[in-house]
C-alpha positions in Angstrom: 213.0 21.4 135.7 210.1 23.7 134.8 210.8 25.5 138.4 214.7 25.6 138.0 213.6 27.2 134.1 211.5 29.6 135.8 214.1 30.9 138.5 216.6 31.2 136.2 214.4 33.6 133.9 213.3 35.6 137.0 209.3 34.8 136.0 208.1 33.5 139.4 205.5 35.9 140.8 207.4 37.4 144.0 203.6 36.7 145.5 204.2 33.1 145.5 205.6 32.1 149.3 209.8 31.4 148.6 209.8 32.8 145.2 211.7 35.1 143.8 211.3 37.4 140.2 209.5 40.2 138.6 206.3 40.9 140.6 202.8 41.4 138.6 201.6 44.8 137.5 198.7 44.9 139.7 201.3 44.7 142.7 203.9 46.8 141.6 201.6 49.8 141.4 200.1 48.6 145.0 203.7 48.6 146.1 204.6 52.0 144.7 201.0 53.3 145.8 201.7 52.2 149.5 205.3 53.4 149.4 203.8 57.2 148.7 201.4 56.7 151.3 203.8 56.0 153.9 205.9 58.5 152.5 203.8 61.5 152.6 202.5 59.9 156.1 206.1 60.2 157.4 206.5 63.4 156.1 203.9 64.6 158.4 205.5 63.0 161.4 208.5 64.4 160.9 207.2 67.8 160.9 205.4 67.4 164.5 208.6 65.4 165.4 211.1 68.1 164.8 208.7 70.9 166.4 208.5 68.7 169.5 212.4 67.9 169.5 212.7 71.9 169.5 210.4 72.2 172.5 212.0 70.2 174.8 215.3 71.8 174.4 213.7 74.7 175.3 210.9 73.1 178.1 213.1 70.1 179.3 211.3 67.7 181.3 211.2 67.3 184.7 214.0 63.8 185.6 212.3 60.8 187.0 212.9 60.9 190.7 215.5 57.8 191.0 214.7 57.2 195.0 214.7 53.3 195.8 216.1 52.4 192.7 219.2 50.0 192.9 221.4 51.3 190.4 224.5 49.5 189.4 227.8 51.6 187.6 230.7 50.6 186.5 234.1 51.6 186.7 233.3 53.6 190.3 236.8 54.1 191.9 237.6 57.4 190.4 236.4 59.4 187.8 233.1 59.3 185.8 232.2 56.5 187.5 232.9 57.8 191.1 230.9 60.8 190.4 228.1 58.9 188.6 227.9 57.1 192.4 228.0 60.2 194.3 225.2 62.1 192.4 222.9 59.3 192.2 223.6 58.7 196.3 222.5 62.2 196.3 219.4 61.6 194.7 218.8 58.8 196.5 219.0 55.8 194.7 221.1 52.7 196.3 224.4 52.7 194.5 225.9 49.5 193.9 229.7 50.3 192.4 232.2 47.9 190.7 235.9 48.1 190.0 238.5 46.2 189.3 240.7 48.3 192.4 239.7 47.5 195.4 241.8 50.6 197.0 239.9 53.0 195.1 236.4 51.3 195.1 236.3 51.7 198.6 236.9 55.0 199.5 234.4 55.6 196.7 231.6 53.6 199.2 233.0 54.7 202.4 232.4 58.3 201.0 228.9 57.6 200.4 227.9 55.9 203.4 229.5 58.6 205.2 227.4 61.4 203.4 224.2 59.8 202.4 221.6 57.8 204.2 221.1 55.1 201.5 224.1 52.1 201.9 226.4 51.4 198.8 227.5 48.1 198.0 230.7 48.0 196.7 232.7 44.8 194.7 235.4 44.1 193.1 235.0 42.9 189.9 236.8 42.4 186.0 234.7 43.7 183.7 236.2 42.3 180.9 235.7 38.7 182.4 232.4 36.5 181.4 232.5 34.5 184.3 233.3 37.3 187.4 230.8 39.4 186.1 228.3 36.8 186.1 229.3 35.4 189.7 229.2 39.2 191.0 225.9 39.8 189.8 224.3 36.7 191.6 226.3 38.3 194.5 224.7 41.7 194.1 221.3 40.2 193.9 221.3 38.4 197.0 223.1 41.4 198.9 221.3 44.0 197.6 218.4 42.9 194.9 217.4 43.2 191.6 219.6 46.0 189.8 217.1 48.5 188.2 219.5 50.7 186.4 223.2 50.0 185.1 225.3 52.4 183.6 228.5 50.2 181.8 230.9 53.5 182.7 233.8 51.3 183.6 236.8 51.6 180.1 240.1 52.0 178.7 241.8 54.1 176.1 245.5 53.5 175.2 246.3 56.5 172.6 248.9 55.8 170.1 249.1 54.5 166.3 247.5 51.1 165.2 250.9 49.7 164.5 251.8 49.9 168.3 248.9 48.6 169.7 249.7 45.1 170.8 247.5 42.4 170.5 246.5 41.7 174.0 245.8 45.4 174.3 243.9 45.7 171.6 241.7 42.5 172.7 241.4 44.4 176.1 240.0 47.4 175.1 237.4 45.6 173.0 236.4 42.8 176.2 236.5 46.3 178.7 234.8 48.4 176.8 232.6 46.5 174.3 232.1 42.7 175.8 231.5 44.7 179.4 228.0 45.2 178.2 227.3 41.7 176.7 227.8 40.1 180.5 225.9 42.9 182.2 222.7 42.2 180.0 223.3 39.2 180.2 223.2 39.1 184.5 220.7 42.0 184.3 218.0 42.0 181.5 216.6 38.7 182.6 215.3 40.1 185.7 214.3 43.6 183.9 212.2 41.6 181.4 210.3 39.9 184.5 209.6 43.0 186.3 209.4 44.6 182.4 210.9 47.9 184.2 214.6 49.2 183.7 217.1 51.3 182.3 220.4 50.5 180.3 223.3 53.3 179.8 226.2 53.1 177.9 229.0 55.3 178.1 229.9 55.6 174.5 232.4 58.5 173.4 232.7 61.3 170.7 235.1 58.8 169.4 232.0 57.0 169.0 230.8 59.5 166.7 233.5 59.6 164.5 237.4 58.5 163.7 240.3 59.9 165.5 244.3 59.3 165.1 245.6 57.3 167.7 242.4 55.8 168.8 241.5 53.1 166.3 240.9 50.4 168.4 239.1 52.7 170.7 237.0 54.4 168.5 236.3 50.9 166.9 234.8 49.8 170.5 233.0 53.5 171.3 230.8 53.0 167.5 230.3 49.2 168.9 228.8 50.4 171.9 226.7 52.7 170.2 225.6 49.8 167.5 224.8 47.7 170.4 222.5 50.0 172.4 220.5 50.9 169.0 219.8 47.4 168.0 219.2 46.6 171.6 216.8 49.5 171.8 215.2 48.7 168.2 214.7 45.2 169.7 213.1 46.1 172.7 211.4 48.4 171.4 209.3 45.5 169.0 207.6 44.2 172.5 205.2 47.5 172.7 204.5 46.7 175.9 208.0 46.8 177.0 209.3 49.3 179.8 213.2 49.0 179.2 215.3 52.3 178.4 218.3 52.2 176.8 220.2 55.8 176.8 223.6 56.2 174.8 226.1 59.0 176.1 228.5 60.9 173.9 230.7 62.7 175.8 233.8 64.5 174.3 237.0 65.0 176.0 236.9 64.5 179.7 240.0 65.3 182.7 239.9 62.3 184.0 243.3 61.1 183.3 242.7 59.0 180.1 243.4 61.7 177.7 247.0 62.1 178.4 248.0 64.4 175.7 245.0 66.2 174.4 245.8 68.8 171.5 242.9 71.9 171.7 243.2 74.7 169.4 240.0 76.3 170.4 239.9 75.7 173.9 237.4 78.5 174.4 234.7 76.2 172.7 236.4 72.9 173.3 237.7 72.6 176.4 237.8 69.4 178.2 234.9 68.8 180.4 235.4 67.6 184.1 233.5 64.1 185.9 231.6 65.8 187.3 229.8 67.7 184.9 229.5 64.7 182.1 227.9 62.8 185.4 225.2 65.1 186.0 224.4 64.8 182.4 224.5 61.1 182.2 222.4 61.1 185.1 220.1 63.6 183.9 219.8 62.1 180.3 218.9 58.8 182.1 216.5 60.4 184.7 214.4 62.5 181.0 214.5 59.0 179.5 216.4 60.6 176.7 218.1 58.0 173.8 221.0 59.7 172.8 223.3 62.3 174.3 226.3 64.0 173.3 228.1 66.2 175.8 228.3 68.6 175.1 224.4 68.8 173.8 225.4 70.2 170.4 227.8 67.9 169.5 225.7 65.2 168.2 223.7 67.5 165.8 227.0 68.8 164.6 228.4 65.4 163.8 225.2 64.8 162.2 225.2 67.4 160.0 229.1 66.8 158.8 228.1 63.9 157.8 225.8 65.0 155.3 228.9 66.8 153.7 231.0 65.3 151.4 233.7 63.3 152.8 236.7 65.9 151.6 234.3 68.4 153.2 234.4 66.6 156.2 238.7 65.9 156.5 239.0 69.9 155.8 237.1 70.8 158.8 239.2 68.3 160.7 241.7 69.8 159.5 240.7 73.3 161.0 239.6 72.7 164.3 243.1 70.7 165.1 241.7 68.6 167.6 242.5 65.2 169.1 245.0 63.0 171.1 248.3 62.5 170.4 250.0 59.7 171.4 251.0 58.4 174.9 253.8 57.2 174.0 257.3 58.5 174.4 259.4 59.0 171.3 262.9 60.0 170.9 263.4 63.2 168.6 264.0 62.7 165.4 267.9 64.0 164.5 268.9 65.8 161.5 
């Protein structure tokens, strides 16, 4: 009774193990003595921090060479994905590609092993589904070995209001673009914790970033996939000893065929950006190691910064630059 007293009063010592209540005055000004400390200590680290942030944009370093590395991308039978396959066969790395069109998937391949030295492997697989990833993987492992690199590139982005999103549509955009990333760390970390050596990418969005008409089930996976890779990183990242990159992409509109109805108003700074150049990035971004990347680079500060605004700040500049995706659907003009 004396204990149910106490924790209704809030007078339990917060020292005592499973308590809860006001703590004693000798450790609330230890508390508020250690909180300056660490304060004024991060202080400090933020200043080197920034200065070395601003060198490397300026002194970049040199990529990781990615020769002999098995590297596994999604999503490879045309766009992002495709070019992801031919740039890192380029470098030198063995490409393993996945799609769920077999058509396309191969000519992807066959145009590798036709131009490179290094084999591709390529299989057909659903993404979306637990089980076919899963049975894939084992597949690619004792084909080709263990996958050092995966880049989840592979996604879908139906553009119109929430209202006409159906269900099933909605679910797949979540398991394709979201749950996609679950079943590859689920097939792949295990063997990158035993070797302790690898590198995760996901190919996040600027929808990612922020909200957009027309995308909301999109944009809701793009800021999953983001949420994932940062808790994934902060996890790994508790193991000191730990090897495993995790890098997050950004990229804003690209001319691949998704973004069927893009509206620009200042295409001069805006434009949409082709495969090819977001996969040299991704690939570079991986190759430097680098956490986050927005392409282009200065996106990410810029949403950064808006976000410090306040949010009526934030819908006005919307407002201005007039960007976005209007809908893929066809409507009927409205009659007077």
């Amino acid at each position: 009774m004396n204990e149910i007293f106490l924790l209704q009063t809030g007078q339990y010592n917060i020292n005592v193990p499973g308590k809860v209540g006001t703590p004693h005055i000798s450790e609330q000004i230890y508390q508020i003595l250690e909180l300056l400390f660490i304060s004024t200590f991060w202080l400090l680290q933020l200043v080197y921090y920034i200065g070395e942030s601003i060198y490397l944009k300026i002194y970049k370093p040199a990529p990781k060479s990615v020769e002999g590395e098995i590297v596994l991308i999604t999503g490879t039978g045309h766009g992002i994905g495709k070019q992801l396959a031919l740039q890192y066969a380029g470098a030198g790395a063995t490409v393993v590609g996945w799609d769920i069109n077999k058509e396309n998937n191969d000519e992807t391949i066959k145009e590798i092993n036709q131009r490179f030295k290094n084999k591709a492997y390529g299989y057909i697989c659903n993404v979306a589904n637990r089980e076919n990833v899963l049975e894939t993987a084992k597949k690619v492992q004792e084909d080709v070995g263990d996958v050092t690199i995966f880049i989840a590139n592979a996604g879908i982005m139906p553009c119109h209001l929430l209202e006409e999103h159906s269900a099933n549509e909605i679910q797949r955009i979540i398991d394709i673009n979201v749950m996609q990333i679950f079943w590859l760390l689920e097939a792949f970390l295990p063997s990158m914790k035993k070797n302790n050596y690898g590198h995760i990418v996901g190919i996040s969005s600027i929808a990612g970033l922020g909200g957009f008409p027309n995308l909301v089930p999109y944009c809701a996976s793009k800021f999953a996939v983001r949420g994932l890779l940062e808790s994934l990183h902060e996890e790994l990242r508790t193991d000191k000893k730990c090897n495993i990159k995790t890098t997050t992409v950004f990229p804003y509109m690209v001319d691949t065929g998704l973004c069927k109805n893009p509206r620009i108003k200042f295409d001069l700074f805006m434009k949409m950006i082709q495969p090819e150049e977001v996969a040299e990035c991704v690939m570079m971004a991986q190759r430097r190691e680098e956490l986050l990347v927005s392409i282009p680079g200065y996106l990410i500060n810029l949403q950064n910064f808006v976000r410090l605004c306040p949010p009526k700040a934030q819908m006005k500049l919307i407002d201005l630059l007039d960007s976005g995706i209007d809908s893929d659907l066809i409507r009927e003009p409205v009659k007077n």
